[in-house]
C-alpha positions as CSV (number, residue, x, y, z in Angstrom):
1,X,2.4,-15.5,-27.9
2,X,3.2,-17.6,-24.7
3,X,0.3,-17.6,-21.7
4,X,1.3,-15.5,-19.1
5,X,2.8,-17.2,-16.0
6,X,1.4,-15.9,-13.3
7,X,3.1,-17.2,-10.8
8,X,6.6,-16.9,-12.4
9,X,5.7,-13.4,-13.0
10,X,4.8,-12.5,-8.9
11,X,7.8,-14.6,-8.7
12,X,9.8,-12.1,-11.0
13,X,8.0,-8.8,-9.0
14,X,9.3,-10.7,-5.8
15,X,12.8,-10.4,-6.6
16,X,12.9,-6.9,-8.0
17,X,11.1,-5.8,-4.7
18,X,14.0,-7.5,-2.7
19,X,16.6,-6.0,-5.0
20,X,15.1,-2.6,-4.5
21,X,14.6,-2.7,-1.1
22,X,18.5,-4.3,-0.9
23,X,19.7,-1.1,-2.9
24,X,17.7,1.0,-1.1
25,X,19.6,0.1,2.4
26,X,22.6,0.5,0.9
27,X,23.1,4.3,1.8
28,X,19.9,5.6,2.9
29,X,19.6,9.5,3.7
30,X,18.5,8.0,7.3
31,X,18.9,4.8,8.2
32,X,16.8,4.2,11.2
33,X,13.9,6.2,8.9
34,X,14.6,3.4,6.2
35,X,14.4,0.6,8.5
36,X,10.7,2.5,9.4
37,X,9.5,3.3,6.3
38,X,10.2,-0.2,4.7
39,X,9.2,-2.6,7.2
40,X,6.0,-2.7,6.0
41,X,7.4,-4.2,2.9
42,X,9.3,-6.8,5.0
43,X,6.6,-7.9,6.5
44,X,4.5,-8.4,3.6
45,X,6.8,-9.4,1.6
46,X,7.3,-13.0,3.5
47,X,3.3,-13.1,4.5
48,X,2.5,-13.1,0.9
49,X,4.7,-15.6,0.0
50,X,3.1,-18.1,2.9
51,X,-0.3,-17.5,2.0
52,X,0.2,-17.4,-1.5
53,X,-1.0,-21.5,-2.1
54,X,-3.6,-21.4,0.6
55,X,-5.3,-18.1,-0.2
56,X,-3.9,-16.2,-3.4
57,X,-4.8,-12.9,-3.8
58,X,-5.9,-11.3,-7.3
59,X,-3.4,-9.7,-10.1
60,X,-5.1,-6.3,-9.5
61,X,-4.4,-6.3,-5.7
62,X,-0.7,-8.1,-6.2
63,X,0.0,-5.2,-8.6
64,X,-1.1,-2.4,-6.4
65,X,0.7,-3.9,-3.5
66,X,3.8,-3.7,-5.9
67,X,3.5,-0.1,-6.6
68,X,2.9,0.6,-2.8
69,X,5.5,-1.1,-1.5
70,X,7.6,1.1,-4.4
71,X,6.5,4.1,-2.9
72,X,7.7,2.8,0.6
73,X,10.7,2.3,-0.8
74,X,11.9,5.4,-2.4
75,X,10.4,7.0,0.4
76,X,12.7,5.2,2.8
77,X,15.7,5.7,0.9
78,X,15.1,9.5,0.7
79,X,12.8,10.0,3.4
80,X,9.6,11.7,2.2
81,X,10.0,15.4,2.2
82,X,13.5,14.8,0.1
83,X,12.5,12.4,-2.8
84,X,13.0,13.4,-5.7
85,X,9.9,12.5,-7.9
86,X,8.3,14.9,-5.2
87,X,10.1,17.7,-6.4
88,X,9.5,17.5,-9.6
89,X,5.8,16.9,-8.9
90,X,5.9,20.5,-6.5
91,X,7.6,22.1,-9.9
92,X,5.2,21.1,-12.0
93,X,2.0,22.3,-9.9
94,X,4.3,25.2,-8.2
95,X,3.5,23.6,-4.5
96,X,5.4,24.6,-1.5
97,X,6.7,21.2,0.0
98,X,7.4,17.8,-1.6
99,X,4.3,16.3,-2.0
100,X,5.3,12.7,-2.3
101,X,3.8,11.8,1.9
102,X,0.8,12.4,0.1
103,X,1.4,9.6,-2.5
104,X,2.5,7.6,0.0
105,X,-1.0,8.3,2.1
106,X,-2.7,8.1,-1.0
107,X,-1.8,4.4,-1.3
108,X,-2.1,3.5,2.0
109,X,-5.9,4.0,1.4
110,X,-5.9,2.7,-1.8
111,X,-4.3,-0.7,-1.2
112,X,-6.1,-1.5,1.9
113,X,-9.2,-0.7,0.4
114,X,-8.6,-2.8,-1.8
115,X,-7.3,-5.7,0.3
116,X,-10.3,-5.8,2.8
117,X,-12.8,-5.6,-0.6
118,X,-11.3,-8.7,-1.4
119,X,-11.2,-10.5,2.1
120,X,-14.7,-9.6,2.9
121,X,-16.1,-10.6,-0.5
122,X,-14.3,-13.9,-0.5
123,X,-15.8,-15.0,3.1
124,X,-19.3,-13.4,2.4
125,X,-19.0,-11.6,5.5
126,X,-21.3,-8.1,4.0
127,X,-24.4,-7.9,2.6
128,X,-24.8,-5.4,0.0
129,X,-22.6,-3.6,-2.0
130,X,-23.6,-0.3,-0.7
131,X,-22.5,-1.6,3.3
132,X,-19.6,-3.2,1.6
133,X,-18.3,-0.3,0.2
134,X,-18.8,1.4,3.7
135,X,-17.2,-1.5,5.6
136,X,-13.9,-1.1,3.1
137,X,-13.9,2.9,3.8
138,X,-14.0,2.3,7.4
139,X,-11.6,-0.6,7.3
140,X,-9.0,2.2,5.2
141,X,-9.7,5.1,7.5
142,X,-8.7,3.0,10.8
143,X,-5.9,1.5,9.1
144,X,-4.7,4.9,8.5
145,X,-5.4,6.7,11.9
146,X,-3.7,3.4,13.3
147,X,-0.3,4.4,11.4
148,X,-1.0,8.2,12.8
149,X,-0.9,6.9,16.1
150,X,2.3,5.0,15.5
151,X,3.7,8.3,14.2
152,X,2.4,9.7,17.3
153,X,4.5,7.1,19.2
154,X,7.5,7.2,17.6
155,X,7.7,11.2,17.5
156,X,7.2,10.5,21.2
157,X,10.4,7.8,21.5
158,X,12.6,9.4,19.5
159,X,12.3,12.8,20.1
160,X,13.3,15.3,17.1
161,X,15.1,11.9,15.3
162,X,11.4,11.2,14.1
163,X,11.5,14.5,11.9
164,X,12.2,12.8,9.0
165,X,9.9,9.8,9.6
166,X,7.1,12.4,10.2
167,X,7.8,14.5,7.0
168,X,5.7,17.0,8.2
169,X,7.5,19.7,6.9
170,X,6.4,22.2,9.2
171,X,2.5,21.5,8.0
172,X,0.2,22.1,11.6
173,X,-2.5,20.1,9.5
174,X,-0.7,17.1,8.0
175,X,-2.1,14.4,10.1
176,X,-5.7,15.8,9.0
177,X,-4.5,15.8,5.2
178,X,-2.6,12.5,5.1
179,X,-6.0,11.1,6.3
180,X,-8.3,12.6,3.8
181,X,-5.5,11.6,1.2
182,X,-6.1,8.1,2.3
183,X,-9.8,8.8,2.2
184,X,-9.5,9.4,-1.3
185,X,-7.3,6.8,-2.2
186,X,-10.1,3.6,-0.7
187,X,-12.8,5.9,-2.6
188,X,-10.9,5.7,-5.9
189,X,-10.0,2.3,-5.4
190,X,-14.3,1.7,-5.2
191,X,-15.1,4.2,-7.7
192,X,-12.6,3.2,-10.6
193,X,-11.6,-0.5,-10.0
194,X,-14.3,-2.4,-8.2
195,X,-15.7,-3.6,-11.6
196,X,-11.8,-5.0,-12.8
197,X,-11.9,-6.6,-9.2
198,X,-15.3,-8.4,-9.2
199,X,-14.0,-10.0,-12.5
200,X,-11.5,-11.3,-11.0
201,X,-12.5,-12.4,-8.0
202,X,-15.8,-14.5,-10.0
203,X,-12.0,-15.9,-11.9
204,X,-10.3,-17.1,-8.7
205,X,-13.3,-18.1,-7.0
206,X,-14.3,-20.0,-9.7
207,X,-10.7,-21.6,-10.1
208,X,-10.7,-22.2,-6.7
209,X,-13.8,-23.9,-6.8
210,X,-12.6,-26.3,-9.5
211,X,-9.7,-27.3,-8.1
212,X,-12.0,-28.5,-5.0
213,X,-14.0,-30.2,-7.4
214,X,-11.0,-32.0,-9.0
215,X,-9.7,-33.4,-5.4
């Protein structure tokens, strides 16, 4: 079997992001709601792509970044309370709403979480995994309460257009629960992959490292 490329291969999950997120556009169910819900992807898209030489990131957190930026997606295409993964997800646990925000919250812990993990081991900037592992849940929490408050703002700006942006779907407490859904998505991220991630890490550290040697 050939070595995998890994570059050709983020190459390849590039492309399939901007064909998605072209399709996507096409004929969204809102369009200014796409143009919200996916500009996280634009951004990040083109940031990645910079940075990729001077600071690449691990396969773990490319990957997740992949599947969030999926999620953003199909959530912009649909917006949130209408996709249809979310439906079949209510069916199957017999929930009243389309639960598919809460993915989307989910991630936006998980990711992060997983992103700041990386940033702060790579400069040495904690001591101790224990007030690492705080530092990361903190760092998730305010990244979500940040995209509340941009909710906030938008609801504000465009009045009952941000309905569908919200996907509230008429839940009093869904700021609250799109919190602790992000709360559970940086603890899951420590809990079940922080092993996979200090591997490697010691691997592109250690690459990195060589190549710096080799110069």
């Amino acid at each position: 079997m050939m070595p995998f490329n890994r570059s050709l291969g983020l190459a390849g999950a590039a492309c399939a992001l901007i064909a998605m997120l072209l399709v996507s556009g096409l004929y969204p169910y809102d369009r200014p709601t796409w143009l919200l819900e996916v500009f996280p992807v634009m951004v990040a898209l083109p940031l990645l792509w910079v940075t990729y030489r001077r600071f690449p990131l691990t396969t773990l957190l490319y990957v997740c970044i992949f599947v969030h930026a999926l999620v953003l997606i199909g959530g912009g295409a649909y917006t949130y309370a209408r996709v249809p993964l979310g439906f079949a997800i209510a069916d199957l646990l017999d929930l009243s709403r389309n639960p598919y925000d809460k993915i989307g919250h989910f991630m936006q812990g998980f990711v992060p979480a997983l992103a700041a993990r990386e940033i702060l081991i790579r400069g040495a900037w904690v001591r101790g995994r224990r007030m690492l592992a705080f530092i990361v849940v903190c760092i998730a929490l305010a990244i979500s309460a940040s995209y509340e408050l941009i909710e906030w703002w938008t609801a504000l700006a465009m009045g009952q257009g941000a309905d569908a942006f919200l996907g509230t779907q008429g839940d009093p407490w869904d700021t609250q629960s799109d919190m602790f859904f992000a709360l559970i998505g940086a603890v899951s991220a420590l809990g079940f992959f922080a092993g996979i991630h200090d591997r490697q890490l010691a691997g592109l550290i250690g690459d990195a490292q060589g190549s710096g040697g080799r110069e």
